[in-house]
TORVEXBA-610449 format. One line per field, with one value per residue (C-alpha): residue number from 1; residue in one letter; x, y, z. Coordinates in Angstrom, 1 decimal. Layout:
<sites>
i: c(NUM_...) $
aa: c(A_...) $
east: c(X_...) $
north: c(Y_...) $
up: c(Z_...) $
</sites>
This chain:
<sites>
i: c(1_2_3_4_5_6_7_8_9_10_11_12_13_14_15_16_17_18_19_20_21_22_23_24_25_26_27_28_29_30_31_32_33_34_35_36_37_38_39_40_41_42_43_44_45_46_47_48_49_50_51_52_53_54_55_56_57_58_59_60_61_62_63_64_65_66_67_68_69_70_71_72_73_74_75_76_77_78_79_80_81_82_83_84_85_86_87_88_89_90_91_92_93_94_95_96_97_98_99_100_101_102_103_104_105_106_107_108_109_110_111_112_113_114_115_116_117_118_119_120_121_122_123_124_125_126_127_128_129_130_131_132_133_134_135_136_137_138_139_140_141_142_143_144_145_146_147_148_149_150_151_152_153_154_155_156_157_158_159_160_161_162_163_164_165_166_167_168_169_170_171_172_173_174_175_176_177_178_179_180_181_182_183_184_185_186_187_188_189_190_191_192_193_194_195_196_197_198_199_200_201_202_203_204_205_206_207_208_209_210_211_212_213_214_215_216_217_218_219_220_221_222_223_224_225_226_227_228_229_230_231_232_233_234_235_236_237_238_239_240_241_242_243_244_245_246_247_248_249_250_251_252_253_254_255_256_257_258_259_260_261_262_263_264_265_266_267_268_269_270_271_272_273_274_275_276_277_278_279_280_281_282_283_284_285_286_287_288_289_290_291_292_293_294_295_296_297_298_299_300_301_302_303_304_305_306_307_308_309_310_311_312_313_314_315_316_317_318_319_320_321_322_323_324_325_326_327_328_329_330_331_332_333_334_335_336_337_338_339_340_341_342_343_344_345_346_347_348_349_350_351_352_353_354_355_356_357_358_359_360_361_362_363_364_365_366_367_368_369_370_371_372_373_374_375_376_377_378_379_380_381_382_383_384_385_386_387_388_389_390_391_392_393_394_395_396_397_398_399_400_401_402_403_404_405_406_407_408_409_410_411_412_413_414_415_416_417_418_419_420_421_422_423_424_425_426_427_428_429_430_431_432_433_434_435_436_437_438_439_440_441_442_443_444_445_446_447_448_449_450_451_452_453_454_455_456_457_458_459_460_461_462_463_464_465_466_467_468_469_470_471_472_473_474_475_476_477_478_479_480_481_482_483_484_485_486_487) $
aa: c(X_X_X_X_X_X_X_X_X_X_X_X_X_X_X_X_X_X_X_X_X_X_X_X_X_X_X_X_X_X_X_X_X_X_X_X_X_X_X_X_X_X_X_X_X_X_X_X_X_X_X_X_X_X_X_X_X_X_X_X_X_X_X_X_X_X_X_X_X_X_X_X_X_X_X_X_X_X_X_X_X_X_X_X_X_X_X_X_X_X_X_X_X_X_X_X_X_X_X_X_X_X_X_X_X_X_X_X_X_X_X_X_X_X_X_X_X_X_X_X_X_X_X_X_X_X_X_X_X_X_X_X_X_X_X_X_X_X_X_X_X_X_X_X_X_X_X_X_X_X_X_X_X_X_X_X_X_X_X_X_X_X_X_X_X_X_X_X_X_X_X_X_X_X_X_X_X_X_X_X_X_X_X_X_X_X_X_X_X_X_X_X_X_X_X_X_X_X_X_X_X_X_X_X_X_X_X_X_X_X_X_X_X_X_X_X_X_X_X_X_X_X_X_X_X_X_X_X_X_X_X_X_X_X_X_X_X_X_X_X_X_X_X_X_X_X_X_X_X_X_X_X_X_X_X_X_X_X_X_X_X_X_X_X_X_X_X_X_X_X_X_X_X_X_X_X_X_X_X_X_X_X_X_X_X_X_X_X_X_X_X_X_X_X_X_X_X_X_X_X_X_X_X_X_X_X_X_X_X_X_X_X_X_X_X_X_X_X_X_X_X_X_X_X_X_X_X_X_X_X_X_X_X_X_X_X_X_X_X_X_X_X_X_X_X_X_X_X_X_X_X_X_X_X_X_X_X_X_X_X_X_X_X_X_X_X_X_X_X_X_X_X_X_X_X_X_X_X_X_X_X_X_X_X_X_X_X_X_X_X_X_X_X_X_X_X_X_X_X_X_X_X_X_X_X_X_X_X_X_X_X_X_X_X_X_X_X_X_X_X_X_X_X_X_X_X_X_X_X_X_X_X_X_X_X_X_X_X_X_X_X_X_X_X_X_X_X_X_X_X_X_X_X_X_X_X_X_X_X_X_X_X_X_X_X_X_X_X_X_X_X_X_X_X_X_X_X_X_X_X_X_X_X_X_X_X_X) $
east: c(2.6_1.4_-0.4_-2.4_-3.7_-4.4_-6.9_-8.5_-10.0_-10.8_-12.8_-14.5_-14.9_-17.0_-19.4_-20.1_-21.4_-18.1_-16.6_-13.1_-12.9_-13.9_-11.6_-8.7_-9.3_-9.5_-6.5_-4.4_-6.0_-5.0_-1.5_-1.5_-2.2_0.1_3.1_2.0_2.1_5.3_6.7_4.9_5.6_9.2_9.8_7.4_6.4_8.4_11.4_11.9_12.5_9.3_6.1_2.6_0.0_-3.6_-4.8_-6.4_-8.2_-10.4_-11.8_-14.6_-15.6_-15.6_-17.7_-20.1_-21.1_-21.0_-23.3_-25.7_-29.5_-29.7_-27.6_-29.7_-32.3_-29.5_-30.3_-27.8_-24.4_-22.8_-24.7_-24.6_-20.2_-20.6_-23.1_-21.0_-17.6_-19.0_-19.8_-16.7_-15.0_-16.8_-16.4_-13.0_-12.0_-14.1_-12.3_-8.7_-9.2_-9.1_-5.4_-4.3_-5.9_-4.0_-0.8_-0.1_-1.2_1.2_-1.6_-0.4_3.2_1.8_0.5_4.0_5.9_3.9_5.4_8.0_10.2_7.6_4.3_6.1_7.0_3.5_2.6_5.0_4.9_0.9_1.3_3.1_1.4_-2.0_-1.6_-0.9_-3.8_-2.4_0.5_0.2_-3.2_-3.0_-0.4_-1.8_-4.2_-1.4_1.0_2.3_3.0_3.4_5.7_8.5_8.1_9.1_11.5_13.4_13.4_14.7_17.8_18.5_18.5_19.6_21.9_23.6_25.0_26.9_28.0_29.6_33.2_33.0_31.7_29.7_28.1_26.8_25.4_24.0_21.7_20.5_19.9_18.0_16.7_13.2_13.3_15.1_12.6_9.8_10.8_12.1_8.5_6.3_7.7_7.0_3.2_3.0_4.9_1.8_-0.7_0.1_0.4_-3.0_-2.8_-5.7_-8.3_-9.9_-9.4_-12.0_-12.0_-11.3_-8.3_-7.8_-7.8_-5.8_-2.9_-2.3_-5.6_-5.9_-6.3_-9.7_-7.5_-5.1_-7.6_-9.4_-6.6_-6.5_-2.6_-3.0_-4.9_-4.7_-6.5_-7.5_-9.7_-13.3_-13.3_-16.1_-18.5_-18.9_-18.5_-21.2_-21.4_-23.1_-22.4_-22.8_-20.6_-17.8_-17.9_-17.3_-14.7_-12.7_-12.3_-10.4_-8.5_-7.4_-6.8_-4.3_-3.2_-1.8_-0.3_1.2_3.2_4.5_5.7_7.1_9.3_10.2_11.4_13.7_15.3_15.7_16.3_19.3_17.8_18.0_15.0_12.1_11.4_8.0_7.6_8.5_5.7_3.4_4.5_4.0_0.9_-0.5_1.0_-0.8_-4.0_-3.1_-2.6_-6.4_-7.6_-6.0_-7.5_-10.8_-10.5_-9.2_-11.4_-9.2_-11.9_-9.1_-7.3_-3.2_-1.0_2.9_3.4_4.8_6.0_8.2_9.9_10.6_12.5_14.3_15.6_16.5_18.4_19.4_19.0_17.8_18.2_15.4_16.0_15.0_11.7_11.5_12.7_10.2_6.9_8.5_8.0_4.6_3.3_4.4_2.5_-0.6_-0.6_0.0_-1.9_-1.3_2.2_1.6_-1.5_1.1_3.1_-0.4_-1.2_2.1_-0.6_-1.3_0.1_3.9_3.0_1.6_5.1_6.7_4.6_5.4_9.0_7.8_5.3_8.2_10.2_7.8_7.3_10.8_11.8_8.8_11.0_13.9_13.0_12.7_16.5_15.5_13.1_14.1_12.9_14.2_11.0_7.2_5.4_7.2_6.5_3.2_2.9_4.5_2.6_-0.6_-1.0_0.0_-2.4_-5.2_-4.5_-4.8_-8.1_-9.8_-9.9_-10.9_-13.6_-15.1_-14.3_-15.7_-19.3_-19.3_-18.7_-21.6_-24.1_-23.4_-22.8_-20.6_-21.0_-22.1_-26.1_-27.4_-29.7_-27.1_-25.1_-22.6_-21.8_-21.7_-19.1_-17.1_-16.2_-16.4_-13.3_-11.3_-11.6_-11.1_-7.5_-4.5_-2.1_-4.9_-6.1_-2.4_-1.3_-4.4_-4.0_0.2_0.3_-2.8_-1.1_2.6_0.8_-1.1_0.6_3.1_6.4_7.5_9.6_13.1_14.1_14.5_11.2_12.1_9.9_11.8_12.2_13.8_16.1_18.7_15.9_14.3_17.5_18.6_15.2_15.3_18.8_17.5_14.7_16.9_20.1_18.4_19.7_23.2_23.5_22.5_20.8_20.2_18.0_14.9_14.9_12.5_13.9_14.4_15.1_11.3_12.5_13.3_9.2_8.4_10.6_10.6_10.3) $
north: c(8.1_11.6_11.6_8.6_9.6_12.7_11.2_8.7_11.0_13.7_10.4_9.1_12.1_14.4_11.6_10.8_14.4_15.8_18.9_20.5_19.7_16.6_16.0_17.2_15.1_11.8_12.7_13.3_10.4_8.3_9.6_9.1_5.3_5.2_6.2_3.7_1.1_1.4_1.5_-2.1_-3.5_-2.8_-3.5_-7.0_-7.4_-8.6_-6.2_-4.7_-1.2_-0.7_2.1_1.8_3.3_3.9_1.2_2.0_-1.3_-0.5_2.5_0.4_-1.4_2.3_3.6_0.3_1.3_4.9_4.8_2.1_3.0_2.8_6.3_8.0_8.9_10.9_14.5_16.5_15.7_15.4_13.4_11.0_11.7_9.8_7.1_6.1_6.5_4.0_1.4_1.1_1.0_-2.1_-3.6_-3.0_-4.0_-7.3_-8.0_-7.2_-11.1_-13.0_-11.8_-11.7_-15.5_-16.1_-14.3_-15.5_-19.2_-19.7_-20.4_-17.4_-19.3_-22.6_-20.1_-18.7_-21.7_-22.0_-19.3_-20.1_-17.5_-18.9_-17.6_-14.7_-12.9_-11.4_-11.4_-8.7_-7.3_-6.3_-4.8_-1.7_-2.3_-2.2_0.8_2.8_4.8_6.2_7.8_10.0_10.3_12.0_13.6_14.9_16.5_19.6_19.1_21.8_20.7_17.0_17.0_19.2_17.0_14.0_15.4_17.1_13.6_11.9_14.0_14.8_10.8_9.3_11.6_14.4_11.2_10.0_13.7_14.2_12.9_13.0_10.2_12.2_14.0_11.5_10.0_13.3_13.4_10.2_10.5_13.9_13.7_13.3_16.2_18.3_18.0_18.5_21.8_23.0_22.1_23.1_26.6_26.6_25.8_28.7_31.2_29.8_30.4_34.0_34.8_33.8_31.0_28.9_31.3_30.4_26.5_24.0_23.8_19.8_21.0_23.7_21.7_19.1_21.5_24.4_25.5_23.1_26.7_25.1_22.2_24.3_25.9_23.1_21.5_22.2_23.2_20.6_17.2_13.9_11.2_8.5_5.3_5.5_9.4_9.3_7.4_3.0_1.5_-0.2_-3.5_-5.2_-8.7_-7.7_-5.0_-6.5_-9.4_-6.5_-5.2_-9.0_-8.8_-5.7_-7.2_-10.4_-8.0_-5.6_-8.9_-10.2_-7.1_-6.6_-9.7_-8.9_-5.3_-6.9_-9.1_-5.8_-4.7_-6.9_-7.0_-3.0_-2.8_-5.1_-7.2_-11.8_-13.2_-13.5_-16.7_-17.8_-17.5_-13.4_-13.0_-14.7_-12.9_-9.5_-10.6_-11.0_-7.2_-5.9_-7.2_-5.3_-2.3_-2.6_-3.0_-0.1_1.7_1.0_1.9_5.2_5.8_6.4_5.7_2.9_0.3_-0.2_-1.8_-1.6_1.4_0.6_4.2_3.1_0.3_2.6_5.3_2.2_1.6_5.5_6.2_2.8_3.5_0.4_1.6_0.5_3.3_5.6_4.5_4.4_7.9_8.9_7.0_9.4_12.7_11.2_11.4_14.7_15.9_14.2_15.7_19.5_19.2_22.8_21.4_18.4_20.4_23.0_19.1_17.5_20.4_19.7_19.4_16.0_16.0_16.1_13.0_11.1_11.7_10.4_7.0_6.8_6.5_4.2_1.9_1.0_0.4_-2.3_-3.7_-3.9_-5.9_-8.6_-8.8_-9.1_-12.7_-13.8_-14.7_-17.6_-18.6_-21.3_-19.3_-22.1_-24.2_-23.3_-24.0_-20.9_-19.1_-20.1_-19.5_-16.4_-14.4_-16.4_-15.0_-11.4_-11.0_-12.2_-10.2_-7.1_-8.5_-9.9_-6.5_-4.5_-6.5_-5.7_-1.9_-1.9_-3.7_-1.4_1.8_0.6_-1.0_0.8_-2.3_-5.6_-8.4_-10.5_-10.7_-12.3_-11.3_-10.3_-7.2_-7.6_-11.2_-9.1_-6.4_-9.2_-10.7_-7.3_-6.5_-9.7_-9.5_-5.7_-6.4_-7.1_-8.7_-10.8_-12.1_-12.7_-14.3_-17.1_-18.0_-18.3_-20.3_-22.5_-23.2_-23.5_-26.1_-28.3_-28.1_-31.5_-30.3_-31.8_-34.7_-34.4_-35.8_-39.4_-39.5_-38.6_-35.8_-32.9_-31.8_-27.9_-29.0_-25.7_-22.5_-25.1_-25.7_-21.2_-20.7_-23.4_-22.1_-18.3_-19.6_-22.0_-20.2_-16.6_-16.9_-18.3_-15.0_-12.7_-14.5_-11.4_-9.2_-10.3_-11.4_-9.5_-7.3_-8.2_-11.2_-11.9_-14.8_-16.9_-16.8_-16.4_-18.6_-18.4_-21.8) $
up: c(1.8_2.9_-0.9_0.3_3.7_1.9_-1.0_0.5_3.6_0.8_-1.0_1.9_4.5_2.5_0.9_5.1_5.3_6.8_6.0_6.4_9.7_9.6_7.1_8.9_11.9_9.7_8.1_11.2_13.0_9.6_10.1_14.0_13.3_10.5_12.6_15.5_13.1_11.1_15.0_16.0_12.2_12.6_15.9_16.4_12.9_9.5_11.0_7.5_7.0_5.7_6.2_6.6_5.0_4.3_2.0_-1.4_-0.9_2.1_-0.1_-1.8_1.2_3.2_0.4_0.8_3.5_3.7_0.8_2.8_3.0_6.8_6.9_4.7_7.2_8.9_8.0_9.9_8.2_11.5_12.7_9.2_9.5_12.9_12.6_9.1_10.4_13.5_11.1_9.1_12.6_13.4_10.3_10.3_13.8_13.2_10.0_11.6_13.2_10.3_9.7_13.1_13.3_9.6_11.1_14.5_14.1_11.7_9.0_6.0_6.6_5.3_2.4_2.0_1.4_-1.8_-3.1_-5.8_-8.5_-11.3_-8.8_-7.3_-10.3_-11.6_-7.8_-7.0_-10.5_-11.0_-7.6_-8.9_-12.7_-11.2_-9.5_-12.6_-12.6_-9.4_-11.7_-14.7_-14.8_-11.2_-12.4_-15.8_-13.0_-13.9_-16.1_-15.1_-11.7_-12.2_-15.3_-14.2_-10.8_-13.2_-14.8_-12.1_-9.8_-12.7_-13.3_-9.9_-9.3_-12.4_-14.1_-11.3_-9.8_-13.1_-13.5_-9.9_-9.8_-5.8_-4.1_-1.1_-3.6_-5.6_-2.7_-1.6_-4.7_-4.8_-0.8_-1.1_-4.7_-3.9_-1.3_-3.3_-6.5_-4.0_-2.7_-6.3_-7.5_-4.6_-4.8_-8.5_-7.8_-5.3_-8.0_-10.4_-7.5_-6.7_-10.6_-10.8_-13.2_-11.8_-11.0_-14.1_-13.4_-12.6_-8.6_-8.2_-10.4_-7.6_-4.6_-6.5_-7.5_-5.2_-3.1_0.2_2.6_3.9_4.9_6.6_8.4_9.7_11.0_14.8_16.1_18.9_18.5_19.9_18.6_20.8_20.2_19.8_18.9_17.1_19.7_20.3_17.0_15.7_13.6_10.7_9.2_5.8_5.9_8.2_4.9_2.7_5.1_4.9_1.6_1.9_4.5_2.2_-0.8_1.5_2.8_-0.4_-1.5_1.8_1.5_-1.9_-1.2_1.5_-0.7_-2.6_0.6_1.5_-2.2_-2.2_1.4_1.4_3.6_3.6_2.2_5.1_6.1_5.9_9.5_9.3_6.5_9.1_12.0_9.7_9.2_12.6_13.3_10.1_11.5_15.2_12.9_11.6_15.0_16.1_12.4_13.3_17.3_16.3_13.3_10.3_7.7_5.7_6.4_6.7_4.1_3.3_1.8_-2.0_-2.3_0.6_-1.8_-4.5_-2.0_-0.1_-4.2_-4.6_-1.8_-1.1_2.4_4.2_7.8_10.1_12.4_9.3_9.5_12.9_13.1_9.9_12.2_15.1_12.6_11.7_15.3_15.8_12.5_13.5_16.9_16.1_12.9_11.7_10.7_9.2_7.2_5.6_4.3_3.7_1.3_-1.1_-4.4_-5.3_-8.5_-7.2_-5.2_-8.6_-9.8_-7.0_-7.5_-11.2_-9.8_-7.0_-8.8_-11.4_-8.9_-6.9_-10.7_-11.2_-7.9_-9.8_-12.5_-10.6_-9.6_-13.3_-12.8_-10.5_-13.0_-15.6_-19.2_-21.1_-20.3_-21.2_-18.4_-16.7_-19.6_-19.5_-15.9_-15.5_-18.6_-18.0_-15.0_-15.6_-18.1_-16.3_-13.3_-15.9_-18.2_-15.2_-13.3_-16.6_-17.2_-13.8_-14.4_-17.5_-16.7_-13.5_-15.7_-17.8_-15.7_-12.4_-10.5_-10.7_-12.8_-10.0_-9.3_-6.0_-3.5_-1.1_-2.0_0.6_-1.6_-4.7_-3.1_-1.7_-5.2_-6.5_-3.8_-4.8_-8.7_-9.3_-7.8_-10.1_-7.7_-6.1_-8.8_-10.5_-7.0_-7.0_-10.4_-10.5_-7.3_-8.3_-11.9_-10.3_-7.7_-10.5_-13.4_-13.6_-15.0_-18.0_-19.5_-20.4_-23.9_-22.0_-21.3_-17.3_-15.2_-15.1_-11.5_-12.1_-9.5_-11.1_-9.5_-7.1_-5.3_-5.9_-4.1_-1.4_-0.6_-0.9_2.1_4.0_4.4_5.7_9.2_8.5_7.1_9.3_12.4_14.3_11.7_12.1_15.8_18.1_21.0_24.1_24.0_22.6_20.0_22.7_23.8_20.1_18.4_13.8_12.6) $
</sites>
């Protein structure tokens, strides 16, 4: 996740009119907040071992209205940082109500219980697929870098592990593979840094691969971020529309990666009550985004899922231990600046590994699903392809006319649909849950309605049965579930 609070702030900050400093103090705010809210998402949230992150979805509506004509009578880039980083904090702390209303009133759990194997599948799948630009092509960014990052995670967590007759050291590997690579890697890129092998590369290729110094030294060694930094927030409709959007979009693929989670984390299926719960916290955590002033939203980190599937370590006091290291990073920020400046292409190899992962656990649910009969075929592959056309064709009219497909006198409209349509798992979800809703089943050779009673009843027992399991996992502490009951 350090990849993410890295790039979006190096998006956003400098088109705001901040520099390096600037830049350093929205990326240890970001990581403040992050750590804050893993601790509230696993302690009064879903419960699942799971980290938050800055969203990739809140970058669009950020860039709305950091690119808004009001700030462009704002000739002192200070001044243009602040009076833009105010605005997204209102329209983000406005927005966080719609999921905390969703969340904590019980209404995303009547939304949950929709959910099926036949609906859930391309929902959870197109959540790591349409990331994959996040992947190689950062990490073609330096092959050099990226590719040996690959590589090297691979064997040390596929292959070592089948080589080692000893059980502690075949956990050892696939425990520490990813830390291991990293280190093996990130001195590589600084043996290719003092050899001189970029000086005659572009410099977005030198800040992305080795030279991040300016971040370094604008990072102060002791920082505490606290809400409202930045001055009151300040609010406009249009952009805190723009700003729900977002909100939804995160939303959606929140749920989903949480889903992943509890497959890779070992975890009983969350009830629809947990998801709705989780959701309420999520929409705290964007309050608590837009008090501090982190420029993005939160969402469930899916590079999270893919290292819960690597090490198989499923331990909530991991995380809660990891959200501990990422408060101490944030608040002597020449430390977490020397981790922040790991080049970005190691991270794009760790989210090849992590996106297949998230698109894996979709797949994994095609074993409740009945592929005998065509209406989940249809279904299932309807839907994933749509949540991958559907988004293109937005890309591609906006890479050729500048602007979405949508026309209306109201540009915050325009964003808004913008938002909802250029995301895979959004638009997959709405489609597979409208088509598993209407769509009648079919009739047997009798001439009787099927009723799929065979995955119906796997799933119902899946949902029903969480608790008898394991009653005690996703209770709140003390003693909260007695006040806050999950029904």
């Amino acid at each position: 996740m350090l990849g993410t609070t890295v790039i979006i702030p190096s998006i956003i900050v400098p088109l705001m009119g901040g520099g390096q400093k600037e830049k350093a103090e929205v990326i240890q705010t970001s990581l403040f907040v992050a750590g804050l809210n893993t601790l509230l998402q696993t302690w009064f949230g879903t419960r699942l071992p799971v980290v938050i992150r800055s969203s990739y979805s809140f970058i669009a509506p950020a860039l709305f209205i950091v690119l808004s004509d009001r700030y462009s009578k704002y000739v002192d880039p200070l001044e243009r940082f602040e009076k833009s980083m105010r605005g997204i904090q209102g329209a983000m702390m406005i927005a966080s109500i719609i999921p905390i209303f969703l969340g904590f009133f019980g209404i995303w759990r009547i939304f949950v219980r929709l959910i099926t194997p036949v609906s859930a599948v391309p929902w959870v799948t197109l959540v790591g697929l349409g990331l994959y630009a996040q992947g190689f092509p950062q990490l073609a960014e330096s092959l050099e870098i990226g590719l040996p990052e690959l590589i090297i995670l691979i064997i040390l967590s596929q292959y070592i592990p089948h080589w080692i007759e000893t059980k502690i050291g075949e956990r050892f590997f696939e425990r520490y593979a990813v830390l291991l690579s990293i280190a093996i890697v990130w001195l590589f890129a600084a043996l290719l840094t003092a050899s001189g092998a970029y000086i005659t590369k572009s410099s977005s290729t030198q800040v992305s691969c080795h030279d991040q110094s300016g971040f370094i030294s604008g990072a102060a060694w002791i920082s505490f971020p606290y809400p409202w930094q930045w001055g009151t927030p300040s609010v406009d409709a249009g952009d805190v529309f723009v700003m729900i959007a977002a909100a939804l979009v995160a939303l959606i693929e929140s749920t989903s990666v949480n889903i992943a989670a509890a497959r890779f984390g070992s975890a009983t299926f969350p009830p629809p009550s947990i998801f709705s719960r989780g959701a309420g916290w999520l929409g705290i955590g964007w309050l608590l985004d837009g008090s501090f002033g982190s420029a993005s939203g939160s969402t469930v980190s899916v590079e999270n899922v893919g290292l819960l599937a690597q090490t198989g370590s499923g331990s909530r006091r991991v995380v809660q231990i990891s959200a501990g290291f990422m408060l101490f990073f944030a608040v002597f920020g020449k430390f977490g600046a020397i981790l922040a400046s790991i080049p970005l292409p190691i991270f794009a190899a760790l989210q090849c590994i992590s996106l297949a992962y998230e698109t894996s656990a979709g797949l994994d649910l095609v074993q409740l699903c009945d592929l005998n009969k065509l209406r989940t075929k249809f279904i299932i592959g309807f839907s994933i392809f749509m949540g991958l056309s559907v988004p293109q064709y937005f890309y591609g009219y906006m890479g050729t006319s500048g602007c979405g497909p949508v026309h209306t006198h109201a540009n915050w409209f325009d964003k808004f649909v913008e938002i909802i349509f250029t995301s895979p798992a959004t638009v997959a979800a709405m489609i597979a849950v409208f088509l598993d809703c209407t769509i009648p089943p079919g009739r047997t050779d009798n001439g009787e309605i099927e009723t799929d009673t065979d995955w119906v009843d796997m799933w119902q027992e899946y949902f029903a049965n969480v608790f008898e399991e394991d009653p005690e996992f996703y209770s709140l502490p003390l003693g909260l579930s007695d006040c806050f009951p999950s029904v």
